[in-house]
N, C-alpha and C positions, 0 to 999 in steps of 0.2 A: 504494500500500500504506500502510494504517494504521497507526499504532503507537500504543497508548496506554498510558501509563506509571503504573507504581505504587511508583515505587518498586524493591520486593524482586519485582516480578513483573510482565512486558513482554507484552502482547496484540499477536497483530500478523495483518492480514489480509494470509493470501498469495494469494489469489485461487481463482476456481472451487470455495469454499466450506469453503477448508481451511482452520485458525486453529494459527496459533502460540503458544503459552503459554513464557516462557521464566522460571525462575527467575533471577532479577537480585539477590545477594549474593556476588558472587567473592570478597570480603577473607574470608568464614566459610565458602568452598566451597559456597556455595550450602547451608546448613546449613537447619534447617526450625525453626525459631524459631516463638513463637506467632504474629508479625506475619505473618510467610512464609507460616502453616497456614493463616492465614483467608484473607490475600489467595489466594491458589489455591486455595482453598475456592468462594471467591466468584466466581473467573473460570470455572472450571467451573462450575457453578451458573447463569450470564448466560450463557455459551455453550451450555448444556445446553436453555436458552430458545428461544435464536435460531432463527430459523428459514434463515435462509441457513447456518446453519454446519453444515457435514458431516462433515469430521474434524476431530480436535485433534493436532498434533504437540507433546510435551511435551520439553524437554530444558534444561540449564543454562547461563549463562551463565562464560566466565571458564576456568580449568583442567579442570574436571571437572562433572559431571553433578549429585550431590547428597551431601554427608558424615553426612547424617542429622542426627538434632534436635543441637541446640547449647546443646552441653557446659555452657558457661559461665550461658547461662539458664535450665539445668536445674539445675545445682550453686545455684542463688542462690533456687531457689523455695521450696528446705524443706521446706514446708508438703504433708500430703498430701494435702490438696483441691487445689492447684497443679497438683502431678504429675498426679494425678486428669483437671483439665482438659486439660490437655498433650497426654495420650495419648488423652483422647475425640475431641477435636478432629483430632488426625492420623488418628483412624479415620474421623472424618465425611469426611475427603477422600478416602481410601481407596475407600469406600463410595458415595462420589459419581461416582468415578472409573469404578468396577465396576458401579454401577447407573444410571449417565446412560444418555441415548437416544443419545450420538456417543460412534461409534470412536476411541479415544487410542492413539497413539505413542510408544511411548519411543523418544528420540535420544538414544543415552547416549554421551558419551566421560568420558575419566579415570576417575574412582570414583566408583561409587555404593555407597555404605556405610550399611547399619544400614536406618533410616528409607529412605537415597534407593534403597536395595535392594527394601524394601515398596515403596516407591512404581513403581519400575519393572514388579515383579512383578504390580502392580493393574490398570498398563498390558493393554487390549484386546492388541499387540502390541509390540513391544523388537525395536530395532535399535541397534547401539555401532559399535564403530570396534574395528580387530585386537585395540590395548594394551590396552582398556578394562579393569576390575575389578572385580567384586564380593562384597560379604559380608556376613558378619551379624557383628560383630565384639563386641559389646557381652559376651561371654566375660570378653572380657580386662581390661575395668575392675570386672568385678564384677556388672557389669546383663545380665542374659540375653536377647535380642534374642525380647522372647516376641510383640509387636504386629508384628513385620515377619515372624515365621516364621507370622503366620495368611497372608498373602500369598504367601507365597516358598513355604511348603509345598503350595499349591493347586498350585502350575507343576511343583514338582521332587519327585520319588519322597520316599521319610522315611529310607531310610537315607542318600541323598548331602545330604539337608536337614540330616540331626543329624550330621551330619560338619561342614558348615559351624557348626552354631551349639554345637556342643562345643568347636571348635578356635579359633572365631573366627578361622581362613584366608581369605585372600580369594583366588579363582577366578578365573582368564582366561576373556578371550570366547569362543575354543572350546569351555571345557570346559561354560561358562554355555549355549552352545546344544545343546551334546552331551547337557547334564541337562535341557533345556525351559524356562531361564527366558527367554531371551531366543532371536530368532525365526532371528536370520544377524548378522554382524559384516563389515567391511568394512575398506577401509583408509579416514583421513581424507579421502582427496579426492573419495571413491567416497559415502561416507554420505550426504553433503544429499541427493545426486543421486536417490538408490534411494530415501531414505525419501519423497522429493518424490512420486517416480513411483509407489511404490506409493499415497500418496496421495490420489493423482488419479484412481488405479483402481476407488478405494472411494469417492468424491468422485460419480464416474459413475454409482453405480448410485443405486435409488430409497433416498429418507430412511427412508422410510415401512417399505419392506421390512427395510432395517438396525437402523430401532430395533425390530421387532419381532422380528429372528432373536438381536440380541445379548442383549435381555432374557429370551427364552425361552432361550437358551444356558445361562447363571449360572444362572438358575432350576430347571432339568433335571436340572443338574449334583448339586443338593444333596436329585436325590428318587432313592426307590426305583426300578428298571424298568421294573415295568408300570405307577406312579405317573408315570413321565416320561414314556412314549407317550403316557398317556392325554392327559395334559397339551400334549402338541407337537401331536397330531393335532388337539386345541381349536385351537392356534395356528396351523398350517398354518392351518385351517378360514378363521381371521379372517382371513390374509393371503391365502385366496385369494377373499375377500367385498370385497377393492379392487379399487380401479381401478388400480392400477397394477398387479396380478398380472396384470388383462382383457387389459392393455396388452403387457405385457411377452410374455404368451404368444404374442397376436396377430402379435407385430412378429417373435417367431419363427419361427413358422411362414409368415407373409409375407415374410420374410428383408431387414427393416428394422431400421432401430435403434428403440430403442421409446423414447417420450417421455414422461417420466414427470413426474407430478402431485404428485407425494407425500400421494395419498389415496387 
């Protein structure tokens, strides 16, 4: 297994095509700083590339998961062209996140607050640990969590959303899976194991057929009805002009595993 180091952000090949992203700042809670935005920008982005990569499990290093942007290098920018870049930039990861060709994993323990709340919420899927937390807190200093509730509002209804970012409370892992942000919660010794194996489950099937069912997902989502049929049965169309649909049906009906090409 690989590891290659950045610093605020750790790659790491765990094998049969899964990749680890891990944010690497524990002293600022893994806090999303501009250095932290681009470097996970950019790891997404090369493994978005890759061709052996299938899924990404994303989670933090240290106490907790992510505290969102940090404090300190936002209080010091000022300037509104700064703040301006700040927040474009945590959208482009966002949206990289959301509209890459690989499945992402949120591994969340401790807090994910604010930012690391969007950022979980971006997450294809979210798994934490029992304790875990989350919220959109930025109520309480005066900043209204308006770029992580375009996230967090996609997963969870609008009136348990503006509970959250009226009160700035933060929500346990049951109540997080009870409203849709996140998928199951587990205890600590249980999480690596489950998020590993389901992993491996989505690692198994073809590349080919996941980037095209996840991007037509997001895309469906934000059309009218008969505008998203129209739209899926194109895509069906394309996924079933591969080879690995030919395959894959074959092997069912022959009652083999099917071997897939990812074309």
């Amino acid at each position: 297994m690989r590891t290659i180091e950045n610093v605020d952000v750790l790659v790491k090949n765990l094998g049969q095509g899964i990749k680890n992203i891990k944010i690497n700042d524990p002293k600022t809670y893994n806090s999303l700083s501009f250095n932290t935005l681009r470097s996970l920008l950019n790891a997404f982005k090369k493994l978005d590339k890759d061709n052996s990569t299938k899924v990404i499990i994303l989670e933090g290093v240290g106490k907790g998961f992510s505290a969102g942007h940090n404090l300190k290098e936002v209080r010091s920018l000022k300037k509104r062209s700064k703040y301006l870049k700040l927040f474009n930039l945590c959208s482009k990861l966002m949206l990289q996140i959301v509209e890459g060709r690989k499945p992402v994993i949120a591994k969340v323990h401790g807090a994910a607050y604010a930012a690391g709340c969007q950022l979980v919420a971006s997450c294809d899927l979210a798994y934490s640990t029992n304790d875990a937390m989350f919220a959109t807190p930025g109520v309480n200093i005066g900043l209204f969590c308006s770029t992580p509730m375009v996230a967090v509002s996609r997963k969870v209804n609008r009136k348990r959303m503006m509970k959250m970012l009226l009160t700035g409370e933060p929500i346990k892992a049951n109540y997080a899976k009870e409203i849709g942000l996140i998928n199951n919660h587990f205890s600590k010794a249980k999480l690596n194991s489950e998020v590993l194996k389901l992993a491996k489950t989505i690692a198994s099937k073809s590349n080919l057929t996941i980037k095209i069912g996840k991007q037509a997902f997001y895309k469906q989502l934000e059309m009218p009805l008969r505008k998203a049929y129209s739209y899926t049965s194109r895509m069906m169309t394309l996924n079933m002009m591969a080879m690995d649909a030919k395959e894959g049906i074959s092997a069912f009906l022959e009652k083999r595993k099917p071997k897939w090409k990812n074309k």
